[in-house]
Every structure is written in C-alpha cells, then in structure tokens.
N, C-alpha and C positions, 0 to 999 in steps of 0.2 A: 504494500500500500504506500502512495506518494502521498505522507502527511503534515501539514504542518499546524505549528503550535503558535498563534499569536499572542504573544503576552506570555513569557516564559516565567511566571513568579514560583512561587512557592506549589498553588495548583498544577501550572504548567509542569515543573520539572517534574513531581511527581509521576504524570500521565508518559513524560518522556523516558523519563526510567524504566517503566514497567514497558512500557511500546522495545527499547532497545534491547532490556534481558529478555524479552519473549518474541526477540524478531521479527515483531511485525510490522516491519518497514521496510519497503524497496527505496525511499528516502524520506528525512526526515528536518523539516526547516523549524529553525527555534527564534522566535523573533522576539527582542527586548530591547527596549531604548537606551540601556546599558549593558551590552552583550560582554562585557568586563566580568557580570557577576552571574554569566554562564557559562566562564573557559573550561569549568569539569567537562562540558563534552567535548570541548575538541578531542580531535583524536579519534572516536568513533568512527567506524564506517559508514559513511553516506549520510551524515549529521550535517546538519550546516546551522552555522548560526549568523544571524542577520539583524541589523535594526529598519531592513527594507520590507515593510507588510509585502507590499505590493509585488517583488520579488517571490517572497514565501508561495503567494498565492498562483503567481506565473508558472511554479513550478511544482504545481502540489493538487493532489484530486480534493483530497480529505482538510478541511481546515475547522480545526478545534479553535476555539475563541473562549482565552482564560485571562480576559485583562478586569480592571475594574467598570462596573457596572455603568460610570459617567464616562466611559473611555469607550466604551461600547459604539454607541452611532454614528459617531464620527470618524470610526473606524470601517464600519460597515461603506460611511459614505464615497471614504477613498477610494476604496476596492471595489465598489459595487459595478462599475463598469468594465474588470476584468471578468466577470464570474460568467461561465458558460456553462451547458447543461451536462458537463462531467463533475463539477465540484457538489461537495458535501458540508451544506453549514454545522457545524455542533457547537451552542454552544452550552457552555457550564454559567454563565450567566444565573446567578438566582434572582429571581423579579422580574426578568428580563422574557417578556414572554413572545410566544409563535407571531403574534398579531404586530408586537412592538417591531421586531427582525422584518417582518416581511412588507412594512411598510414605508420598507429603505430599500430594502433588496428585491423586491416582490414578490407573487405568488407563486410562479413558476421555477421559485430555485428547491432544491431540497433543505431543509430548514428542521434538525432535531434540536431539539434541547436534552441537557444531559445535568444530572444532579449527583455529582457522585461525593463520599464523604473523605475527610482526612487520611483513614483507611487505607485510600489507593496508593500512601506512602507507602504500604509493606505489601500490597497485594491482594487486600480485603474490605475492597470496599463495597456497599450498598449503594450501585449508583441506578437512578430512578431513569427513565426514558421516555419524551414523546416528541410529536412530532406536527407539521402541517400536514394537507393533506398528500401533498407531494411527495415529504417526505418518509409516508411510510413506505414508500415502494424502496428505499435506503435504510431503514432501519436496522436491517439484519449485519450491514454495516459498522454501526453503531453498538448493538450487542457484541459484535464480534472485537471490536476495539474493549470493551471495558468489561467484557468476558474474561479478560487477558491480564484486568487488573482488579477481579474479582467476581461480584455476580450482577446480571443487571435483568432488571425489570419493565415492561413496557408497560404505564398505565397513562389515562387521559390527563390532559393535562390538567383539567381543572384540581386534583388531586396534587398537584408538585407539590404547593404549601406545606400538605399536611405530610408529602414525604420528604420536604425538608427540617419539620418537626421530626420524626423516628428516626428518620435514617443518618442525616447533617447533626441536627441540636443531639438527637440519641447517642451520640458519642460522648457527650459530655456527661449525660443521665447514666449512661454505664460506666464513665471513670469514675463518678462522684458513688457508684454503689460499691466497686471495686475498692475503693478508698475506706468505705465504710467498714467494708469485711476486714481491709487489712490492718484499720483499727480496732475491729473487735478482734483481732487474732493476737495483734499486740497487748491488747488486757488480758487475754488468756495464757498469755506465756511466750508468745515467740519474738522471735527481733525484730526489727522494722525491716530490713531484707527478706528472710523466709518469710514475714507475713503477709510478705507483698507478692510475693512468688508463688504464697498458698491459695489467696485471693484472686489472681489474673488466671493463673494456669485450671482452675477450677470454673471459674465463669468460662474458659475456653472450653471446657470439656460439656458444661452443659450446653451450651451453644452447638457444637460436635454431634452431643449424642441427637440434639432435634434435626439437626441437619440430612445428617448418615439413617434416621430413624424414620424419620418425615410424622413421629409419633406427636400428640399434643403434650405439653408441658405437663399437665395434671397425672398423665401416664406413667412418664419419668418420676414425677412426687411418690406415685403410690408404691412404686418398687423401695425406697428409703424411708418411706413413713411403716411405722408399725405401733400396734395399740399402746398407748398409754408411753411412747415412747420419746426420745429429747429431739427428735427432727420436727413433728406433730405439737408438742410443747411448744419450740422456739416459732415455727410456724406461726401458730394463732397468737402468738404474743406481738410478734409483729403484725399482723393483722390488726390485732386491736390497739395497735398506736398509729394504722393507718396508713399501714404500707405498699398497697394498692392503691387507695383512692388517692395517697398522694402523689400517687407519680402518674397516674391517670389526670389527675388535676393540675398539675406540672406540663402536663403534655401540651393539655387542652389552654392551659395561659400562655404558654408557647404561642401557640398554634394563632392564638387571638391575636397576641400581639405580631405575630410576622403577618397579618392580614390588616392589621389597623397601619402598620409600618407602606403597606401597598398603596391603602386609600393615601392615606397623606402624599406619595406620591404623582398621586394622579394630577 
C-alpha cells in the first residue's frame, strides 16, 4: 500500500510504526512541519519524510490525516485539487465529521473516519470505523490498515461519540481501575512493583479469556465465585459502594460532555 501520514505527531508515529513492523507499505510518506523531530525513521525502507502535504499526496493512494482538529481544512483545502479517484481519505480526526471533510473535498472522494485509541502504541488498539457513502466501497481498506494495529470495528457514525467514550476516554477508566487494584494489592502486602504487575497482567488475562472465549463476563464470574466464598464477598461489597453505576455514570458524563463540547462548536 502507497501510504501517507499527514501530520506525523505523537498519533501519526504510532500508526507508522505498527504500518512498518507489519509491512504494510509499498511506500510510506511522513509529513511534519518539523521533520527534525521524525529522523527515527530515516533509514527505513521506502519511508520518506517530508514537510510537503502536497508531495505526500502526489505520491500516495492511502492518506491518513492525524494533525490537529483547527489544522484540518485548510489542509484538506491545499490538496483538495490533487485528489483523484485512486486516493483514500482517513481521517483520525475526533469531531471532525463525514459531512465537515466532504464539504471541502466532496462527495465523490472516499472519505473514512477512523477512531483509534492510545493502544495503537503497542498494537492494541480499539479503533472505531465509518464512513461516506462512497467510502464504504474502501472500507475493507481501512480495516485492513488498523487490523495491523489491532482490532477495528465498522459502526454508523452517529455512534463515534459514544465510541470515543469506551474505547478513547476507556483507556483512562481502565488505568484508573488498574491503579486501584495495585493499591489494594499494596495494603495487602506487596511492593508497588509486583502490585502493579499483579494488577495489569490480570486485567490482561480477563480481557484474554473474553476474547479467546467470546463467553459473557458473568460466565467467567461464576467459575471463581463459590458459596459463601471471598471473591462473592468482595464482589457485593463493591457493588454496594457503587461500582457499576459509577463507572456507568462516569461513562454516560463522558459521553455528555464530549456532545455539549460539539454543540458549542457549531
């Protein structure tokens, strides 16, 4: 795949990392207004790095768009009279929707939007997908890129929001649990090392066994719960301080506020 990455930040490099260890590039352009604080890739094969969009795009099918959100249209606006009917928009844009892109670029380009989270650093990320209508006939495209750097999902768009609530904001709502555990593992005896090692590596493995299982959470409970026993105990005790509703309740203020954040943009 001839891809390029405009806006090579902290997102960008990510995506470019996991595109290069899992070779999926026939080439690959990296464009940053300071390409000084991208020289880790030189050296790669078929990388190039550039502060020329316009360039990037001359030379590239696929073009992922990861700059900042007020950098966005005036970017589109440059390039919008290179783009022919081989190019692929994506972008990772959050707010930035199907209707906003195509109203600079038109209707006739392919135009995904892609949501993917911090994650795609190590190769696990939950990234969200959708599209115009043009460009669902490109999609599999799309999958196939962030297949590579984790797992991705196609839903409507009106949906992003709220998967940038679980799957974006959920990265914080699961370090902040992880943290918990590895403080209660430190009042029970271990070091702040091991308890942190106990706490990560065990939210991994329940995460694993739903995955590999395709079983419901409740399933996996009842195998460790037994009568009158200290999983079942500690269980309901958190329950009754609240430990569902409030991270259901957490979600849903999330979720409020990135939609009241929209309106005021309008």
């Amino acid at each position: 795949m001839k891809i390029a990455i405009i806006g090579t930040g902290n997102l960008g490099c990510s995506i470019a990392k996991g595109l290069i260890t899992t070779n999926a590039i026939t080439s690959l352009y990296l464009t940053k207004r300071n390409v000084a604080s991208i020289k880790d890739f030189e050296g790669y094969k078929n990388v190039y790095l550039t502060t020329d969009n316009k360039k990037a795009v001359q030379n590239s099918d696929i073009l992922i768009f990861a700059v900042q959100p007020a950098h966005l249209e005036k970017i589109l606006e440059d390039i919008k009279e290179l783009l022919t009917e081989k190019h692929v928009l994506i972008s990772t844009i959050t707010g930035f929707s199907v209707a906003k892109i195509e109203s600079t670029v038109g209707q006739d380009q392919f135009v995904i939007r892609a949501m993917p989270n911090t994650a795609i650093a190590v190769g696990k990320s939950m990234t969200c997908l959708c599209s115009n209508e043009k460009g669902s006939e490109r999609i599999k495209i799309a999958e196939a890129i962030f297949n590579r750097l984790g797992t991705s999902i196609v839903i409507p768009e009106h949906l992003m929001q709220a998967a940038t609530v679980v799957c974006a904001s959920g990265i914080a709502f699961w370090m902040r649990l992880i943290r918990a555990t590895t403080q209660a593992a430190i009042q029970l005896g271990f070091d702040a090392k091991e308890a942190q090692e106990l706490a990560m590596n065990t939210c991994e493995g329940a995460a694993s066994l739903l995955i590999n299982t395709g079983n419901h959470p409740e399933q996996e409970i009842d195998k460790v719960t037994t009568p009158k026993g200290c999983t079942i105990e500690g269980l309901n005790e958190m329950e009754h301080k609240g430990l569902s509703s409030s991270l259901i309740q957490g979600m849903v203020a999330s979720f409020n506020k990135i939609n009241s954040i929209k309106t005021d943009q309008l």
